[in-house]
C-alpha positions, 0 to 999 in steps of 0.5 A, a space after each residue: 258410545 254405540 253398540 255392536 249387533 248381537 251375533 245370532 248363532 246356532 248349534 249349526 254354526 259351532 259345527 253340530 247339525 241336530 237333524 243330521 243326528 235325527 236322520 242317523 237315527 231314524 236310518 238305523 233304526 231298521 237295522 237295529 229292530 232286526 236284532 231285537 230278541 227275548 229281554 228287550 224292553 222298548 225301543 231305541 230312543 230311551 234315555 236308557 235301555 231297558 233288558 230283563 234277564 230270562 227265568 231260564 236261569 237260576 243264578 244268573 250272572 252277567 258278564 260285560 265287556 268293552 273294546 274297539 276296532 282301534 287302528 284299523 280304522 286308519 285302515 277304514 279311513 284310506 280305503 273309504 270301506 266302512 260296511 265291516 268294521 261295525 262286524 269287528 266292534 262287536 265280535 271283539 267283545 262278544 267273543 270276549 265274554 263268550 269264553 267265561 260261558 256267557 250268552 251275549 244279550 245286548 250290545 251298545 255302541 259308540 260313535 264319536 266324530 268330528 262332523 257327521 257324514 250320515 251315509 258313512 256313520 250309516 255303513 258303520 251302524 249297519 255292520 254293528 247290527 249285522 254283527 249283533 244278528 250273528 252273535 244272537 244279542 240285540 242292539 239296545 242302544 247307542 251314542 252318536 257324538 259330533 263334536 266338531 275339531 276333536 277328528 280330523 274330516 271323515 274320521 270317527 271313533 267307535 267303542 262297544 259294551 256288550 253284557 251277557 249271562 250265564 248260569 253261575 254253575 256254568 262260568 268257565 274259569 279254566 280251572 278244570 283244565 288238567 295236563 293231557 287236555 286238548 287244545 282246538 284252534 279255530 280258524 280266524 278270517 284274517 287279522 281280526 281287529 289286531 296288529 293293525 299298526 304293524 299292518 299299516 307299517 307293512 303296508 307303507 313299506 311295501 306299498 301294494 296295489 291294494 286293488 290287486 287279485 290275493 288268492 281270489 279277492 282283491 288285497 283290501 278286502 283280505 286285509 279289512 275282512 271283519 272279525 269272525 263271531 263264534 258265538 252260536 257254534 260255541 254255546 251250542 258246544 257248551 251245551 252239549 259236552 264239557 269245555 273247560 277253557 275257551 280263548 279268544 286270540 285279540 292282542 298278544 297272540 296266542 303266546 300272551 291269550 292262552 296263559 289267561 285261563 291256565 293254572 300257574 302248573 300248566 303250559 300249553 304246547 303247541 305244534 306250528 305245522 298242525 294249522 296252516 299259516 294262511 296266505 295273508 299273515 305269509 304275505 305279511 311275514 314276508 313283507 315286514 321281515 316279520 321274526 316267528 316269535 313277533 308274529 306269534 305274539 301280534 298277530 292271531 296267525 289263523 287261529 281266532 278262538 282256542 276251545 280246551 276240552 279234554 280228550 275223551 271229547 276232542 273228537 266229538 266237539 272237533 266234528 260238532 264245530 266242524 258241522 257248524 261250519 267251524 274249520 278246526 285244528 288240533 293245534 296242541 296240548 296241556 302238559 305240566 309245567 316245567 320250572 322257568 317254562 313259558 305258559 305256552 310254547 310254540 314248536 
């Protein structure tokens, strides 16, 4: 009876290159020295990452958040543009835990694909270190997952975790939000991270030249342009007046987004003509007979963050965000609600 040779397998040969994840790793390692800041113990490598919460406060509570790009990184894949969507990882989650009060701390990321392609998972890690360095939080630590036949070929997949803390005196609830407050919309830079399913869909029945002029840049990099941080203008805002509520406009629109820090008494009223709708969510309108109320609640519709302050501050905290390079609106106002009314109205 003979025997047949032992195969000598590697890691290699089931689909997993090990040096190609060292060089990830000592690619990013730059980029994710420059977001580091006061807390972080050690560096990237750890089997954990290390962070001590500051003496300046006095009860500190943290604050976490989780989330990813989701299909817009169908999006990605098409274009073969991967230098933003590390921006949109940690907007959508930083901006989350921004609105109870917190200061984002750190951020960790996870990148999952099929085979690793070292220059593209380098575009995508890059762009999370540039968005950390916007949001003023340090990238602490991450994952990088090959796990060959689980993503189709150039494919991946991200999620984000970010921590923060605020002073346990300072959480915003909105629970101080009472009718004649004001509501400030600030401006979006596109579709954020959201709708991305009706986008594509728009997209397949419209079928755009994506290279094409759309008011002074080309069509793909309107659609992919990253999710606007608006961390450091609204600490710095807290800081300086009251904010009773802060929302940041993800899936649901501001129909869905606003209720969430409302009492079950209050409806937000909100005026349409007070913000323009800028030329992107028109072109999508247009181009997927989009109806007024679906695209309030899908799209943000040029408006990423609502700060309700009431109206003694609205003039201050309107010229103090616009200073910091903010574009705000007026968009509308608390008012009692009516028995049956909607928490937020659009008109």
């Amino acid at each position: 009876m003979s025997q047949s040779t032992p195969v000598s397998l590697s890691y290699r040969d089931a689909g997993v290159d090990i040096d190609a994840g060292d060089a990830l790793v000592e690619a990013i390692k730059p980029f994710a020295k420059r977001t580091l800041r006061d807390g972080v113990m050690g560096g990237i490598g750890g089997f954990g990452a290390l962070f001590e919460v500051s003496k300046k406060y006095k009860e500190p509570v943290l604050v976490s958040g989780t989330d990813g790009v989701g299909t817009k990184l169908k999006l990605a894949f098409e274009l073969n543009q991967h230098d933003t969507v590390g921006i949109d990882l940690v907007a959508m989650s930083v901006n989350d835990i921004l609105v109870q009060g917190a200061e984002p701390l750190f951020f960790l990321d996870y990148f999952a694909c099929g085979k690793l392609n070292v220059p593209q998972a380098t575009d995508v890690i890059k762009g999370i270190a540039q968005g950390c360095e916007i949001a003023g939080c340090a990238l602490i630590g991450g994952e990088t997952a090959e796990m060959p036949s689980m993503y189709p070929d150039g494919e991946y997949d991200l999620a984000g975790f970010a921590v923060g803390a605020v002073e346990k005196s300072k959480i915003i609830d909105g629970s101080k939000i009472v009718p004649g407050d004001v509501v400030l919309g600030l401006a979006s830079s596109g579709a954020h991270s959201n709708g991305y399913s009706l986008v594509r869909k728009i997209i397949s029945v419209a079928k755009p030249d994506l290279d094409a002029d759309f008011h002074g840049r080309p069509l793909r990099d309107v659609l992919m342009a990253p999710t606007r941080i608006y961390v450091k203008p609204l600490l710095a805002l807290m800081d300086t007046l009251e904010v009773k509520g802060m929302v940041h406009i993800t899936g649901g629109g501001l129909v869905e987004n606003i209720p969430r820090v409302l009492g079950a008494g209050l409806t937000a009223a909100l005026d349409k003509d007070s913000w323009p709708l800028p030329p992107l969510f028109q072109w999508l309108q247009q181009h997927g007979g989009v109806a007024d109320a679906e695209m309030h609640r899908v799209f943000n519709c040029g408006i990423g963050m609502c700060v309700i302050v009431s109206a003694e501050n609205a003039a201050a905290a309107e010229a103090q965000l616009k200073a910091a390079g903010e574009t705000v609106y007026r968009i509308g106002t608390i008012r009692a609600r009516a028995e049956g009314e909607a928490q937020t109205t659009v008109s």
